[in-house]
C-alpha positions as CSV (number, residue, x, y, z in Angstrom):
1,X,199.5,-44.0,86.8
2,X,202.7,-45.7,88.9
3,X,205.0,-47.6,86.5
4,X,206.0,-50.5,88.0
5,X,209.7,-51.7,87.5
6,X,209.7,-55.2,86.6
7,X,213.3,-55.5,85.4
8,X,214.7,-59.0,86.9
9,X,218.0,-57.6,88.0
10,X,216.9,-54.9,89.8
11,X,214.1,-57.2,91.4
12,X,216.4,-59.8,92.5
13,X,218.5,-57.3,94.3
14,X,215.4,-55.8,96.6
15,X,214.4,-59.9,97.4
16,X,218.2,-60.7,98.3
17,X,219.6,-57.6,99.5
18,X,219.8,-57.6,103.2
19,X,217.3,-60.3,103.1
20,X,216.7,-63.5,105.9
21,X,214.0,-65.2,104.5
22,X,210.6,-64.6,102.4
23,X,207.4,-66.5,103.5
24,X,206.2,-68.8,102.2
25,X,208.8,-68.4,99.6
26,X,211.2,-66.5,97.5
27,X,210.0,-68.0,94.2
28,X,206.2,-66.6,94.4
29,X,206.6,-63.4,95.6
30,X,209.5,-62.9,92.5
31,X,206.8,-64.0,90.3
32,X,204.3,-61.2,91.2
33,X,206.5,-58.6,91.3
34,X,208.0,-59.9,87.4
35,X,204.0,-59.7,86.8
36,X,204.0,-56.2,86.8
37,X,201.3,-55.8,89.6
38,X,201.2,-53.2,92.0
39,X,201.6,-54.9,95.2
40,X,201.0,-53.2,98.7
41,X,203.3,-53.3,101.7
42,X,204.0,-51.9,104.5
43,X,206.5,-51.6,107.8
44,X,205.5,-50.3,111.3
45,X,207.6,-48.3,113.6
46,X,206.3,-48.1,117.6
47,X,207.1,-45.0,118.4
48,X,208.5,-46.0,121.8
49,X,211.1,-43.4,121.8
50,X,211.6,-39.9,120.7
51,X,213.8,-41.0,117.6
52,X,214.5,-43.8,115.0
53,X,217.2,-45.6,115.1
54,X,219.7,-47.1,112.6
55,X,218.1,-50.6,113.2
56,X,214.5,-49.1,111.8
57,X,217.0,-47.4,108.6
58,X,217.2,-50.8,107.8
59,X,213.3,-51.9,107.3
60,X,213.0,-47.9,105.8
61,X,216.2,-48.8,103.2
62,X,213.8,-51.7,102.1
63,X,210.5,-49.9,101.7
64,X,212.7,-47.4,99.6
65,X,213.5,-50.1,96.8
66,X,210.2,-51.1,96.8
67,X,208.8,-47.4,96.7
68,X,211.5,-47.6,93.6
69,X,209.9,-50.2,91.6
70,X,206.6,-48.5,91.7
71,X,204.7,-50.7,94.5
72,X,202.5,-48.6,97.1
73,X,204.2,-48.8,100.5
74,X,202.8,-47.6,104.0
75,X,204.8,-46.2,106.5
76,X,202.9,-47.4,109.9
77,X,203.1,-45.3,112.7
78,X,202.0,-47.9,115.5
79,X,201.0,-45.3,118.2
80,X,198.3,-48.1,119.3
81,X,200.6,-50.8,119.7
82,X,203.0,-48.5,120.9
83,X,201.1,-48.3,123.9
84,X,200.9,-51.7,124.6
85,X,204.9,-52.8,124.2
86,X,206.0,-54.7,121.7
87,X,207.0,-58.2,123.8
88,X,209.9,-59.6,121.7
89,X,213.3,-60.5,123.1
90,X,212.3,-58.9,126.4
91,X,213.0,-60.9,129.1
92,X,210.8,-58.8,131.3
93,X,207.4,-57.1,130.5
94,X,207.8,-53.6,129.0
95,X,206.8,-50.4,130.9
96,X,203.3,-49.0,128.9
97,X,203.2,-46.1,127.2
98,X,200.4,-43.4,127.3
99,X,198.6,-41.8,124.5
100,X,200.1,-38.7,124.9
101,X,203.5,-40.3,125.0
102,X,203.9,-42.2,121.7
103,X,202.2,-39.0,119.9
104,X,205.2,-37.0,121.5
105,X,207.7,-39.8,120.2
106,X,206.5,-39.9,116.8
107,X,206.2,-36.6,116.4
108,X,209.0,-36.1,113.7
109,X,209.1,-39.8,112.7
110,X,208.3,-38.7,109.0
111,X,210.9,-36.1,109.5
112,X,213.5,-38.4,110.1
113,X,212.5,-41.2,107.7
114,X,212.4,-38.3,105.3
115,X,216.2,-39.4,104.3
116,X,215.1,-42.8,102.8
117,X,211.6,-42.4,101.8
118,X,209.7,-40.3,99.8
119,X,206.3,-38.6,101.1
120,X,205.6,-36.8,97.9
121,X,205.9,-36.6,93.6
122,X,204.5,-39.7,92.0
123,X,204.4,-42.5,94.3
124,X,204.1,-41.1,97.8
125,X,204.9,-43.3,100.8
126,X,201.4,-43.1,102.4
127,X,202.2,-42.1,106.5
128,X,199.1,-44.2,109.1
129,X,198.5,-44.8,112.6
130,X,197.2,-47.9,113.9
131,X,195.1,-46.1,116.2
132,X,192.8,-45.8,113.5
133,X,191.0,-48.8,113.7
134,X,192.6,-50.9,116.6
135,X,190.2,-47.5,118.9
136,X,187.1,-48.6,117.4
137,X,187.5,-52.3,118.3
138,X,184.6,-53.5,120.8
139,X,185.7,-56.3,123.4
140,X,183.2,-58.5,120.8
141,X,185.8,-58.0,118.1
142,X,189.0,-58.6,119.8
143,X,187.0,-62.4,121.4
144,X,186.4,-62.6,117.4
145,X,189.6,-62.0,116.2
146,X,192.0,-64.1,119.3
147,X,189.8,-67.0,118.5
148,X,192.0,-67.6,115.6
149,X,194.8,-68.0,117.8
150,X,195.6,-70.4,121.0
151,X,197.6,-70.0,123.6
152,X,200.1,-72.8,122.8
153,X,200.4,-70.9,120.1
154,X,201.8,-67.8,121.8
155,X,203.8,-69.9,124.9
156,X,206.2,-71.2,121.9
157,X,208.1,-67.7,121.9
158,X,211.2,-67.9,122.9
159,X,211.2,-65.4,125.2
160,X,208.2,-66.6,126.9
161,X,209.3,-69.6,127.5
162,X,212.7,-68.4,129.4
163,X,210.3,-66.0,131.5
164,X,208.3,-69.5,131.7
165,X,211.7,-71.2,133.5
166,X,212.7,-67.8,135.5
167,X,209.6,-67.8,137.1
168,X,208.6,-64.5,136.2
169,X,205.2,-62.8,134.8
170,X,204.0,-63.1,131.7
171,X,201.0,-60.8,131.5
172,X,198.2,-60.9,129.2
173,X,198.6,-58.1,127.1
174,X,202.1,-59.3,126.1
175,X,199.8,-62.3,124.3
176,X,197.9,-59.3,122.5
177,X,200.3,-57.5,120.6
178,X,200.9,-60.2,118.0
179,X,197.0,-60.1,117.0
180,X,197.0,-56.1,117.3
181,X,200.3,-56.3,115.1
182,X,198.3,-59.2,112.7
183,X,195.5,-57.1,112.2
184,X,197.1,-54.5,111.1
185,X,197.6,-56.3,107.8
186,X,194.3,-56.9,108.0
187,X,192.7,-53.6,108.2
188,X,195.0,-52.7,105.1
189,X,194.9,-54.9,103.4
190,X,198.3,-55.6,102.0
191,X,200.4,-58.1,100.0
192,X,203.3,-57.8,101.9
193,X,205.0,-56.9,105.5
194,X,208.8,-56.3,105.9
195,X,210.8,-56.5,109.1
196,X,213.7,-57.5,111.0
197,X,214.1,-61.4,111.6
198,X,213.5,-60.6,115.0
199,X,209.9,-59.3,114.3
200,X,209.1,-63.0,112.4
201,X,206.6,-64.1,115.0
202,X,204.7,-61.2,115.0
203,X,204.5,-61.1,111.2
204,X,203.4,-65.0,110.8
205,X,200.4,-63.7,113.1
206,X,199.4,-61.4,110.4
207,X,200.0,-63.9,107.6
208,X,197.6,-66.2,109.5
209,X,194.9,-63.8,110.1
210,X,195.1,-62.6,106.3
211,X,194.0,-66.6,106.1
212,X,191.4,-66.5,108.0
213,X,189.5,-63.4,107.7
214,X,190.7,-62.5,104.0
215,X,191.6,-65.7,102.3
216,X,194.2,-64.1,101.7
217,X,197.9,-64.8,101.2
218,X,200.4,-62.4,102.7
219,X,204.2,-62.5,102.2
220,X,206.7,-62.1,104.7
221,X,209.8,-60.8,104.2
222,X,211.9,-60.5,106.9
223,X,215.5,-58.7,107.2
224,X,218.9,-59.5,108.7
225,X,219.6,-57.4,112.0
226,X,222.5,-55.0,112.8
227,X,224.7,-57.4,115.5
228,X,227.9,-56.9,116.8
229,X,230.1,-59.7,117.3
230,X,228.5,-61.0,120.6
231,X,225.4,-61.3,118.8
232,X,223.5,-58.4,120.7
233,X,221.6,-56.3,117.9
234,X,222.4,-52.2,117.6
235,X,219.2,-50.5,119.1
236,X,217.6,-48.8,121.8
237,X,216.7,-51.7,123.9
238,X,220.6,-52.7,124.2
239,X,221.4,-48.8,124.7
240,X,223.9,-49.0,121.9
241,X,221.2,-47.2,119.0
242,X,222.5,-44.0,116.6
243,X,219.5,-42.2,116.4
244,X,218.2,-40.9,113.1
245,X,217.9,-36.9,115.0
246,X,221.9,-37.1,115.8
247,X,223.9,-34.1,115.3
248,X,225.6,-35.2,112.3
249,X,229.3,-35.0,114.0
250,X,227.4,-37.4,116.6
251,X,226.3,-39.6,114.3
252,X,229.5,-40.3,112.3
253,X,231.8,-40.2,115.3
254,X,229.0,-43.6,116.5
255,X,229.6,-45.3,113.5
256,X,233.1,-44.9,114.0
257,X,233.0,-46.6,117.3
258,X,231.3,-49.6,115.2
259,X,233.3,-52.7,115.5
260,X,234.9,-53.3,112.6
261,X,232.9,-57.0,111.6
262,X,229.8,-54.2,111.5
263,X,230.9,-52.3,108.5
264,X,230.3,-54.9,105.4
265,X,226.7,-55.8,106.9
266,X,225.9,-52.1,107.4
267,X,226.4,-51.0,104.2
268,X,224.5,-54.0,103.0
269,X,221.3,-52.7,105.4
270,X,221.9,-48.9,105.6
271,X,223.2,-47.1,103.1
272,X,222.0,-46.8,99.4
273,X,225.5,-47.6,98.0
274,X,224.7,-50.2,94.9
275,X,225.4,-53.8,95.7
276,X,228.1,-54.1,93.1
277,X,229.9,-51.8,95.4
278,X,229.1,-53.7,98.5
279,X,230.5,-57.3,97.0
280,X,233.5,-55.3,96.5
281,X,233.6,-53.3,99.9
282,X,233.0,-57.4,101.5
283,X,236.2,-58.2,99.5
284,X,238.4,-55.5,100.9
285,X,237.5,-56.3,103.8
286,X,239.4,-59.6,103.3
287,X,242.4,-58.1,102.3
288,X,245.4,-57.2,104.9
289,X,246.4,-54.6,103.3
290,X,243.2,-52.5,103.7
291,X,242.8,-50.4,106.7
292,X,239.3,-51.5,108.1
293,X,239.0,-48.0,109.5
294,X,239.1,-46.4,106.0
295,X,235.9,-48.2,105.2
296,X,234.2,-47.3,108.3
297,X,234.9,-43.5,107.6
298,X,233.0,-44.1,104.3
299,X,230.4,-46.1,106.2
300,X,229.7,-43.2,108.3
301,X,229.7,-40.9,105.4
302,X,227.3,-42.6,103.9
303,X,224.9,-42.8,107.0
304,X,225.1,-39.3,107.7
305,X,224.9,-38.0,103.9
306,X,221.5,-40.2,103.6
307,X,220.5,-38.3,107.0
308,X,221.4,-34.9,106.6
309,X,223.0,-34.5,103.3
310,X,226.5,-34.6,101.4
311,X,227.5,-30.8,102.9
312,X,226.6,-32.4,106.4
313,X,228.8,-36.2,106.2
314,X,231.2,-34.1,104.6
315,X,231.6,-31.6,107.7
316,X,231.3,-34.2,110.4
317,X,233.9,-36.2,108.4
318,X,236.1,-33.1,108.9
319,X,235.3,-32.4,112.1
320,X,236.2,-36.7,113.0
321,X,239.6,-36.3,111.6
322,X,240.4,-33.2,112.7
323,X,239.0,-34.1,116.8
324,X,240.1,-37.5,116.8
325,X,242.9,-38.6,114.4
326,X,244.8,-35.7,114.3
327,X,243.5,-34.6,118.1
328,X,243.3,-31.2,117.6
329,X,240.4,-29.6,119.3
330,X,237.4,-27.9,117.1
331,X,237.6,-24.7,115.4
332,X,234.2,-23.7,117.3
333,X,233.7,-24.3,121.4
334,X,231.1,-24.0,123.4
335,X,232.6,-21.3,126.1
336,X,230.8,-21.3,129.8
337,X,231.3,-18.8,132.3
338,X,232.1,-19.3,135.9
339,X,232.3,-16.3,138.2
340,X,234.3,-18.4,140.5
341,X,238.3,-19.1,139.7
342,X,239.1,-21.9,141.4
343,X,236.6,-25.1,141.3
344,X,237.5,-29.1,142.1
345,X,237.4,-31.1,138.9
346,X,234.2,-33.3,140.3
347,X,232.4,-30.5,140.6
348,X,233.4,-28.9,137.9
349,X,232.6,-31.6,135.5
350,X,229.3,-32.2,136.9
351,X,228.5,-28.1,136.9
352,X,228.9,-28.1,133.1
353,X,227.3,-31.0,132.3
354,X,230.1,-33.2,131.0
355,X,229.1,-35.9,133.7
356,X,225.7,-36.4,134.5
357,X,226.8,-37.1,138.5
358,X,229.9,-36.5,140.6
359,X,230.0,-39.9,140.9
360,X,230.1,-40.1,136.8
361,X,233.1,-37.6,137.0
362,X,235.1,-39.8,139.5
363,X,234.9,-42.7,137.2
364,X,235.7,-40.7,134.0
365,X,238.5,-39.4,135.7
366,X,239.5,-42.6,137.1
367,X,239.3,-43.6,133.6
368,X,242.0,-41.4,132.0
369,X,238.3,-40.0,130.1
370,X,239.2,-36.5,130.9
371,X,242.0,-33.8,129.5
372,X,242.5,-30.3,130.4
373,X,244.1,-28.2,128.0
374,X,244.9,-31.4,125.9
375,X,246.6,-33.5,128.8
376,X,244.9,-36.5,130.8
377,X,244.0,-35.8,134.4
378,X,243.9,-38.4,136.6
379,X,243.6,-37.1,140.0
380,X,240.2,-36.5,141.5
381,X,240.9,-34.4,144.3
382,X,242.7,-31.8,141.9
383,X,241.8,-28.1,141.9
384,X,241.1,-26.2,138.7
385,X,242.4,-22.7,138.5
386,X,240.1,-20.6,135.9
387,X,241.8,-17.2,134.5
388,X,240.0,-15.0,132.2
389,X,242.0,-16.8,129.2
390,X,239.7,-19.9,129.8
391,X,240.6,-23.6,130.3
392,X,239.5,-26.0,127.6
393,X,238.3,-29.0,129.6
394,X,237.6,-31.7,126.9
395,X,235.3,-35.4,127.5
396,X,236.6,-38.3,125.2
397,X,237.6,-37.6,122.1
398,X,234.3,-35.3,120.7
399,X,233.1,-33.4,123.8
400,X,235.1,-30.0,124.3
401,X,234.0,-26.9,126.2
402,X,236.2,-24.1,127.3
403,X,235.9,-22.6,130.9
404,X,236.1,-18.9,131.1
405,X,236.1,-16.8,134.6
406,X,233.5,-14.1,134.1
């Protein structure tokens, strides 16, 4: 049998840690976890891209000290819900997903979550898919269970509301995914749902179907969010996530692009270190006379060592000083072969991949985003003369790749 942690410190640091706000309140939920019960909760992750991202890290972070204490914890794969789009802070309806789709997506979710969970030993995270009862609902149960609902309810979302005043669609399934999401908790029956602050609405509409078809109370505890200055949150939707399946060079040269006002929150939300050491890394951050950039390289060693592993952080932390502070090109590159000896730099760039376009290479270029041989180029007409010694043509500060005539 589970032994449930009930020791008060260690309690009052999963309800506070990275924590917005707990519904319907801090106090009762602290006093069933001192209890000693074994509470249920769970997190769901729509699997509406190929990877996680360092904004789900920080709901799987939270399941983790809760797994810690002993309480059963579900990691929801939301391959129904997936489908439909999850509506919130969209200002435009989301493209659907098919079947086959979010099954492709989550296909290594458990994988990558691997890092802050544990799926085996004692207390196994349990892995479902919402699929598994949303399929069997008949039209009869869905009238049912939207008749706790009204649709004054749903038109108070934000979001809505803006689409409301830009005169654009709301459509009808956007109005669903709050009740798919609700009944969710319903179908498992848990204690407890944790998410970002941003998924609030959502989990209220769990909390009041738990009400009504359980008599049931269900807490919510929702989580700050990852936000750069501007207020725009780290994640897919804003094309600035750092995907859980980076290369771990990749991942540790993102984190290092963080802006510095990032690094105090993140390692409250994504990294394991103890809280202690987070008051103190919130300090130093005060202080002048620490370099904010030494805490971001720890940062970043700490994401990728919870990822892929201390030999892993420590490599890419290597290979980050050696590319980028000391700019010295890798000990390993990628040669490629060109039977030609004498290419333009567009095409050139575009040829090996290193832009995407020739119009992506005329802007990098344009940019000062592109050395050869370790010197910027700045002309976009110029010629590139290829010898059988190779010419190391290098993206930014990580991309490298040495051009060799065959």
């Amino acid at each position: 049998m589970t032994k449930i942690i009930t020791d008060k410190k260690q309690v009052e640091e999963v309800l506070n840690r990275g924590v917005e706000i707990i519904y319907p309140n801090k106090e009762s939920l602290e006093k069933l976890l001192m209890s000693g019960k074994r509470i249920k909760l769970y997190c769901g992750f729509d699997p509406s891209a190929k990877s996680l991202h360092i904004g789900n890290a920080i709901g799987l972070n939270k399941l983790a000290q809760f797994q810690e204490l002993g309480h059963e914890v579900v990691f929801l794969i939301g391959d129904f819900t997936g489908m439909i789009g999850d509506p919130t802070d969209k200002a435009a309806t989301r493209k659907k997903l098919t079947r086959k789709e979010v099954l492709k997506n989550a296909k290594s979710y458990k994988d990558q979550a691997s890092g802050y969970l544990k799926f085996d030993g004692d207390n196994p995270v349990k892995v479902m898919h919402n699929s598994e009862w949303h399929d069997k609902l008949t039209f009869k149960d869905l009238i049912e269970v939207s008749s706790n609902f009204t649709v004054q309810q749903m038109l108070q979302r934000d979001m809505f509301q803006k689409r409301i005043k830009d005169a654009k669609p709301i459509h009808l399934h956007e109005f669903l995914y709050p009740l798919a999401q609700g009944y969710d908790s319903v179908v498992m029956d848990v204690d407890l749902e944790v998410g970002g602050n941003d998924q609030m609405f959502n989990m209220m509409a769990g909390r009041d179907l738990m009400k009504a078809i359980k008599k049931k109370e269900k807490f919510v505890l929702t989580l700050k969010l990852l936000a750069d200055d501007a207020g725009k949150k780290m994640g897919k939707s804003e094309g600035n996530a750092v995907f859980l399946d980076h290369v771990p060079e990749n991942m540790y040269g993102a984190v290092m692009s963080w802006a510095d006002s990032l690094i105090g929150v993140a390692f409250e939300l994504c990294t394991k270190v103890p809280m202690s050491k987070v008051k103190e890394i919130y300090q130093q951050l005060k202080d002048e006379k620490v370099n904010p950039r030494d805490l971001k390289m720890k940062l970043a060693f700490e994401i990728v060592k919870i990822n892929s592993g201390e030999k892993a952080a420590q490599k890419a932390q290597d290979y980050f000083v050696k590319t980028v502070q000391k700019k010295e090109a890798p000990d390993t590159i990628t040669n490629y072969q060109l039977s030609i000896t004498n290419i333009k730099l567009i095409e050139l760039l575009a040829e090996t991949g290193l832009a995407k376009s020739k119009g992506e290479a005329r802007r990098l270029i344009k940019q000062n985003g592109i050395k050869i041989d370790g010197k910027v180029v700045g002309d976009v007409d110029m010629d590139v003369e290829i010898n059988k010694k190779g010419v190391l043509l290098q993206r930014g500060k990580r991309k490298f790749l040495r051009i060799i005539n065959s």
